[in-house]
Backbone as CSV, one residue per row, in Angstrom:
resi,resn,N_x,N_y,N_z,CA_x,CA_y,CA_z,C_x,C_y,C_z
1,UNK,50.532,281.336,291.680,51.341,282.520,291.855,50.497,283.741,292.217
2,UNK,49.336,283.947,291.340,48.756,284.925,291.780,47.141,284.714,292.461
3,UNK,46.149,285.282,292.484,45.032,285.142,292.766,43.908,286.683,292.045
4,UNK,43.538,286.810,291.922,42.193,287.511,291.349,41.365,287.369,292.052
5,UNK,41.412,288.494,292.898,40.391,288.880,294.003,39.270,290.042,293.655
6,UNK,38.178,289.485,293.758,36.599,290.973,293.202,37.652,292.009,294.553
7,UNK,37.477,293.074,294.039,37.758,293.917,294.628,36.395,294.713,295.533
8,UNK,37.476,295.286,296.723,35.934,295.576,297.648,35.630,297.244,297.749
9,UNK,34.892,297.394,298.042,34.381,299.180,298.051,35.359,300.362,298.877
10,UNK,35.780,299.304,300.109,36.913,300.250,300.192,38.336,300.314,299.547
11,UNK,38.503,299.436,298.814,39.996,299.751,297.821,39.596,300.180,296.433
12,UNK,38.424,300.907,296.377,37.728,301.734,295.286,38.633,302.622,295.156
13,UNK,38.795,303.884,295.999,39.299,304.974,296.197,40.456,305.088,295.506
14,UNK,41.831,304.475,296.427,42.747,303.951,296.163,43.233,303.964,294.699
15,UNK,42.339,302.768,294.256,42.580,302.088,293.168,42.202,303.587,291.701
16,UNK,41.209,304.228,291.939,40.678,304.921,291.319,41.672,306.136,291.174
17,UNK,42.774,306.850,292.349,43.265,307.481,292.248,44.331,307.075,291.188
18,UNK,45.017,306.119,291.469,45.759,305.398,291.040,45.711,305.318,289.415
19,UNK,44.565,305.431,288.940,43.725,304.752,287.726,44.238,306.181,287.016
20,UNK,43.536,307.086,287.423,43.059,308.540,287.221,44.867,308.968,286.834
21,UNK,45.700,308.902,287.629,46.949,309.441,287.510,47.640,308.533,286.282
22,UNK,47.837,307.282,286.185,48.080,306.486,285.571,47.821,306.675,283.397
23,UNK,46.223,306.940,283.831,45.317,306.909,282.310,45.824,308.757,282.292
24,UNK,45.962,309.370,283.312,46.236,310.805,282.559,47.759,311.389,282.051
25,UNK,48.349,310.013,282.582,50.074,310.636,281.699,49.857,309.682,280.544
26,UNK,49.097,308.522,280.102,49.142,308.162,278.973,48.514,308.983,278.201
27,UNK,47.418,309.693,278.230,47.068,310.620,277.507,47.856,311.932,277.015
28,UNK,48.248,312.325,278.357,49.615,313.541,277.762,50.400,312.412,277.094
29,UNK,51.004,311.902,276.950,52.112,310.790,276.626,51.760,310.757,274.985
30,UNK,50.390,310.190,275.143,50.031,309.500,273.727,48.810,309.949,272.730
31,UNK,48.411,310.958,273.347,47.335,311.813,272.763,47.248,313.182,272.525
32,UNK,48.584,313.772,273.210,48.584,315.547,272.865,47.839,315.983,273.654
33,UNK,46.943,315.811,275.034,46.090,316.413,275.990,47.268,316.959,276.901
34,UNK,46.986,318.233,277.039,47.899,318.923,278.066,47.247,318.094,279.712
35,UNK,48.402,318.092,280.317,48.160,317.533,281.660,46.478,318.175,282.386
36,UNK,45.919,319.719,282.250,44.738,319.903,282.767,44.073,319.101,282.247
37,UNK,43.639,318.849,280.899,42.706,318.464,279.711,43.005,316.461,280.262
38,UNK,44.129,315.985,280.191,44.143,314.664,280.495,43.516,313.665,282.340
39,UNK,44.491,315.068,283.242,43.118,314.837,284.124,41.605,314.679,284.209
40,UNK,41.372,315.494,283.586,39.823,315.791,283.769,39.180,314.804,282.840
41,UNK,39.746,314.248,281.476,39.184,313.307,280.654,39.685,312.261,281.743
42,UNK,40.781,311.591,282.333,40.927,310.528,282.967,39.627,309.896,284.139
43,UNK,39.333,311.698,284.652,38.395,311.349,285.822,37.129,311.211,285.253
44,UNK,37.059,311.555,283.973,35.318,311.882,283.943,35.135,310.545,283.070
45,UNK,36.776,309.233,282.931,36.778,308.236,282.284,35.972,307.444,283.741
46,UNK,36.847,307.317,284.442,36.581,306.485,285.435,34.991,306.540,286.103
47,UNK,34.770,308.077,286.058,33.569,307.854,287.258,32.338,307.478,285.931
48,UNK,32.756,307.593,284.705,31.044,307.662,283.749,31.859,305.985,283.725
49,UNK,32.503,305.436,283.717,32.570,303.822,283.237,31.948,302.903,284.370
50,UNK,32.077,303.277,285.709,31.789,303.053,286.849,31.190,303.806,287.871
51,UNK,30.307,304.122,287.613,28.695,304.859,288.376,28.504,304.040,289.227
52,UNK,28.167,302.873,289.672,27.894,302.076,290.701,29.058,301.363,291.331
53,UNK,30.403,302.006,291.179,31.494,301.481,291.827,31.940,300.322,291.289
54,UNK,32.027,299.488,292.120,32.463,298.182,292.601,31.385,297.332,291.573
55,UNK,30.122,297.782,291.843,28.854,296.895,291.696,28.511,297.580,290.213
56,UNK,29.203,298.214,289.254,28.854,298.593,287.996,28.584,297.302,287.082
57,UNK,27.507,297.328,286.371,27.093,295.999,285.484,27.940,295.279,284.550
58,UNK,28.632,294.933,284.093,29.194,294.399,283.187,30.797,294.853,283.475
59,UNK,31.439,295.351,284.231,33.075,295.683,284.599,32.777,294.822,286.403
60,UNK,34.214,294.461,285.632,35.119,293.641,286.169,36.099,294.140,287.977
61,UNK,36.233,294.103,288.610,37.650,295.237,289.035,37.880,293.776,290.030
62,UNK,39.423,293.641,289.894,40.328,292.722,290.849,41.234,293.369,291.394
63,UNK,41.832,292.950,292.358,43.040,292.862,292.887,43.555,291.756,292.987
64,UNK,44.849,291.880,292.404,45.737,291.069,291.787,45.965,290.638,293.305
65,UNK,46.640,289.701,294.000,47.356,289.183,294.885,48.325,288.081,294.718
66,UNK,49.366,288.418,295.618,50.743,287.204,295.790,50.123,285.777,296.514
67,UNK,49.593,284.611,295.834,49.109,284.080,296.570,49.871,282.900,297.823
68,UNK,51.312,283.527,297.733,52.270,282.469,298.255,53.486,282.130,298.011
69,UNK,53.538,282.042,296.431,54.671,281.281,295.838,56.041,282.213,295.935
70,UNK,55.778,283.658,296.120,56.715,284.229,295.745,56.718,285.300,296.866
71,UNK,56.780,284.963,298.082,56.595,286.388,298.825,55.514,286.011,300.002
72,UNK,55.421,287.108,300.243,54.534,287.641,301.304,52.573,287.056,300.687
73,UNK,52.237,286.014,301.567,51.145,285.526,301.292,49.961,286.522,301.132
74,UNK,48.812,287.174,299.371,48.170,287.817,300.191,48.537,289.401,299.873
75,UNK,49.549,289.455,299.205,50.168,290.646,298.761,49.826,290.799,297.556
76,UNK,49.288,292.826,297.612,48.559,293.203,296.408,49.976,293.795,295.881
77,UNK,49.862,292.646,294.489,51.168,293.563,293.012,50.130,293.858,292.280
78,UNK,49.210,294.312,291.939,48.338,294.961,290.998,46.841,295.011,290.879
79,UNK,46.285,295.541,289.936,44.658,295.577,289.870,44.510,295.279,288.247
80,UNK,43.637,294.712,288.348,43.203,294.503,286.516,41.447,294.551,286.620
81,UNK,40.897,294.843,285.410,39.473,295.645,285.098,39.593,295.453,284.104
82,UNK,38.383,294.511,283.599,37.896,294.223,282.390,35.963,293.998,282.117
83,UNK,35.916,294.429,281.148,34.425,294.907,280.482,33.831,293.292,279.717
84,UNK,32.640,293.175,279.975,32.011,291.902,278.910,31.795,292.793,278.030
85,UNK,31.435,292.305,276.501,30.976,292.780,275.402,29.206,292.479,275.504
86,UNK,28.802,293.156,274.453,27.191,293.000,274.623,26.760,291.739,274.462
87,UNK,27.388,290.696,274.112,26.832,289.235,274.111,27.623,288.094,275.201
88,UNK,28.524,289.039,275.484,29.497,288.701,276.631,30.431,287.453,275.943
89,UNK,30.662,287.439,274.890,31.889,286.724,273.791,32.773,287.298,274.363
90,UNK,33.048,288.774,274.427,34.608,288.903,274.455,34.692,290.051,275.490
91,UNK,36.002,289.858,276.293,36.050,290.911,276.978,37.447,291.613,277.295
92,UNK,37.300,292.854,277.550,37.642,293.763,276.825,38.437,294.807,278.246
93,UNK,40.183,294.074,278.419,40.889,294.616,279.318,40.791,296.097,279.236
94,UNK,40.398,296.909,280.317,40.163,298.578,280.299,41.478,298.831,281.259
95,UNK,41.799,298.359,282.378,42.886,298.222,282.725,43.493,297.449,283.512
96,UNK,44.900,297.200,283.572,45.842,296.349,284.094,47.094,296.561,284.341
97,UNK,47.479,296.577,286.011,48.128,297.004,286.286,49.104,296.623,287.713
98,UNK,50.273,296.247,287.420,50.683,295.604,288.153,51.998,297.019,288.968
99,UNK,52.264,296.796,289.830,52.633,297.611,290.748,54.273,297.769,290.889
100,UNK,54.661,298.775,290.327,56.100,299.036,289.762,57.177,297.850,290.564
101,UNK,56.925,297.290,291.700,57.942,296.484,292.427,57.396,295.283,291.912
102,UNK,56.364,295.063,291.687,56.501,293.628,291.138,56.668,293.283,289.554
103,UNK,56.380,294.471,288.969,57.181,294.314,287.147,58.351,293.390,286.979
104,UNK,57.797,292.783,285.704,58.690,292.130,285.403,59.418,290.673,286.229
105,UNK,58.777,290.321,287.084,59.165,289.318,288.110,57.564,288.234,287.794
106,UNK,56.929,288.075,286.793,55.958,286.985,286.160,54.740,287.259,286.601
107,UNK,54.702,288.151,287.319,53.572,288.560,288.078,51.868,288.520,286.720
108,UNK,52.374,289.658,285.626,51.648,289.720,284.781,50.991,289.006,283.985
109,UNK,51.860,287.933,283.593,51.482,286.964,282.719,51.221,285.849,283.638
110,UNK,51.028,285.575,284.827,50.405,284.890,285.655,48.868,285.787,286.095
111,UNK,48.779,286.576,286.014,47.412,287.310,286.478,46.682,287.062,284.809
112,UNK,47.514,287.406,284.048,46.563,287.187,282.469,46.109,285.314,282.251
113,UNK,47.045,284.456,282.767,46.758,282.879,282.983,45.795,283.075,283.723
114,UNK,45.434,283.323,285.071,44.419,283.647,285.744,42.974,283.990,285.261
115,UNK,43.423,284.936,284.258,42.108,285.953,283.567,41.918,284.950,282.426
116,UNK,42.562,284.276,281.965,41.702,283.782,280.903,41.301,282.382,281.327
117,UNK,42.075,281.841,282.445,41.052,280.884,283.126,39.740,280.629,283.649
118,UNK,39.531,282.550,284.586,37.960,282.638,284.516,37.359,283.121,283.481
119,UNK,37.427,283.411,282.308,36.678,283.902,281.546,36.382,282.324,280.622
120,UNK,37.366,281.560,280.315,37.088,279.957,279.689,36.278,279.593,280.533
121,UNK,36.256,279.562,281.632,34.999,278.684,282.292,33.804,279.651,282.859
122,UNK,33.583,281.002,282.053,32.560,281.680,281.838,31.767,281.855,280.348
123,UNK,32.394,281.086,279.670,32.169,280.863,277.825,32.588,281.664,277.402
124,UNK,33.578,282.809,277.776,33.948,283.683,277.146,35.508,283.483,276.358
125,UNK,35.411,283.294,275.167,36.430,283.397,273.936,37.293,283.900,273.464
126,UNK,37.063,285.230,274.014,38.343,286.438,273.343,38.629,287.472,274.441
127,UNK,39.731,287.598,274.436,40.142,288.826,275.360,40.615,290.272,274.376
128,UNK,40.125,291.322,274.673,40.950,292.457,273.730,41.377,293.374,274.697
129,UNK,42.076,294.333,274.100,42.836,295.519,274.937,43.346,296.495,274.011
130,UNK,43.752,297.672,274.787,44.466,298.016,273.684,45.768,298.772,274.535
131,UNK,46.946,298.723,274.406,48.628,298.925,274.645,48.627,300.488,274.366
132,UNK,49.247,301.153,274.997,49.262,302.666,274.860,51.285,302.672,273.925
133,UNK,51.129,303.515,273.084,51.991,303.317,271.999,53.269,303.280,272.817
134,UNK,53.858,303.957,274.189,55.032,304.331,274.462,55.166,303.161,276.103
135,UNK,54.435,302.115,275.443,54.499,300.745,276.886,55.214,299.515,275.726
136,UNK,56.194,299.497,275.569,56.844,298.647,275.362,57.291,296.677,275.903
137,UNK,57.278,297.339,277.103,57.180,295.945,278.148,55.505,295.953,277.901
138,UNK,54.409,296.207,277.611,53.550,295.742,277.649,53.018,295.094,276.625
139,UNK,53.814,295.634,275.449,53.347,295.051,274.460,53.876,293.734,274.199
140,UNK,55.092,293.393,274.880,56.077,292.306,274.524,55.640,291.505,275.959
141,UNK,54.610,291.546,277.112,54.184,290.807,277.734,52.913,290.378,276.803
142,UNK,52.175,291.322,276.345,51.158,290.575,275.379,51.571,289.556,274.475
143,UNK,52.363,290.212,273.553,52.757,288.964,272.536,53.504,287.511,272.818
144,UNK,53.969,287.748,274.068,54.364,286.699,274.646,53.174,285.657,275.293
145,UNK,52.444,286.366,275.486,50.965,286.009,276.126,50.100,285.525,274.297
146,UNK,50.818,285.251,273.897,49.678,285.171,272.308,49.191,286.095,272.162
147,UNK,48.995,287.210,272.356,47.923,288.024,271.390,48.392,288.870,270.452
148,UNK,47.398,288.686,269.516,48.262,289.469,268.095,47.609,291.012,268.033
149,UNK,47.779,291.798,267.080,47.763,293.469,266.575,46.637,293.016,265.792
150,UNK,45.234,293.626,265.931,44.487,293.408,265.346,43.751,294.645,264.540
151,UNK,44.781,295.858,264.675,44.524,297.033,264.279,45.634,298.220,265.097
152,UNK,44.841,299.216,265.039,46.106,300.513,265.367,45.226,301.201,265.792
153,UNK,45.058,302.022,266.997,44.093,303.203,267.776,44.993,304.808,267.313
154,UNK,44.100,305.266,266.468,44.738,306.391,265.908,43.795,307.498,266.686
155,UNK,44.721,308.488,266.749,43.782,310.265,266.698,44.074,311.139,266.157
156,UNK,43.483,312.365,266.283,43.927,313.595,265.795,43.221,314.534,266.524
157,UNK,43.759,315.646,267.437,44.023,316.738,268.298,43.156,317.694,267.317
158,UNK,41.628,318.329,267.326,41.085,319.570,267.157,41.356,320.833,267.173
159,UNK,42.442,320.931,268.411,42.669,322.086,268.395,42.121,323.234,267.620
């Protein structure tokens, strides 16, 4: 259904804008950062996680693709980005994201079958993430996907 494609230097951009807008309404959303304050943490997320782009050491970046079964051969429904851990046991979804027209049509939980196919035949054991409190469909694609609540990501605003 799907395919997991390394993503290439020119759908950096793109993808990054995308990223940047995306991670900065979850932050207004779910952290109390006024929209200036959530931009600027979103961007200064992306470019310090990925300094060498594409070619950053230990992150992941795909593009999701339709590989056939359902559509247009070859067609990007999303991007997913994931981190090894320091012994490279477990790794650690930063983001995933499938593309408002293809929600909900299996897309997701066929790209996560995907992802934990290459990571089993990379010795890697555990996948983590963490669900932003007001994604509902995401959390109920996880648990459907097996994965359990292995804690709670709390904050509190300085102001």
């Amino acid at each position: 259904m799907v395919t997991l494609r390394a993503m290439r230097n020119e759908e950096l951009c793109g993808y990054r804008n995308l990223f940047i807008t995306e991670y900065a309404q979850d932050l207004s959303s779910n952290s109390d950062y006024s929209a200036e304050q959530a931009l600027a943490y979103a961007t200064h997320s992306f470019d310090s996680y990925l300094p060498n782009g594409v070619n950053s050491p230990n992150d992941h970046l795909f593009c999701i693709e339709n590989n056939g079964n359902l559509g247009d051969e070859n067609q990007l429904v999303g991007y997913l980005w994931y981190g090894l851990g320091k012994e490279d046991s477990a790794a650690f979804i930063k983001d995933f994201y499938v593309l408002p027209q293809y929600q909900r049509k299996g897309y997701g939980s066929a790209s996560l079958e995907a992802l934990e196919k290459r990571l089993i035949d990379q010795g890697v054991f555990e996948i983590k993430l963490r669900v932003a409190a007001d994604n509902p469909h995401a959390k109920r694609l996880y648990e459907q996907m097996a994965f359990v609540v292995t804690g709670f990501n709390m904050s509190k605003s300085l102001k």
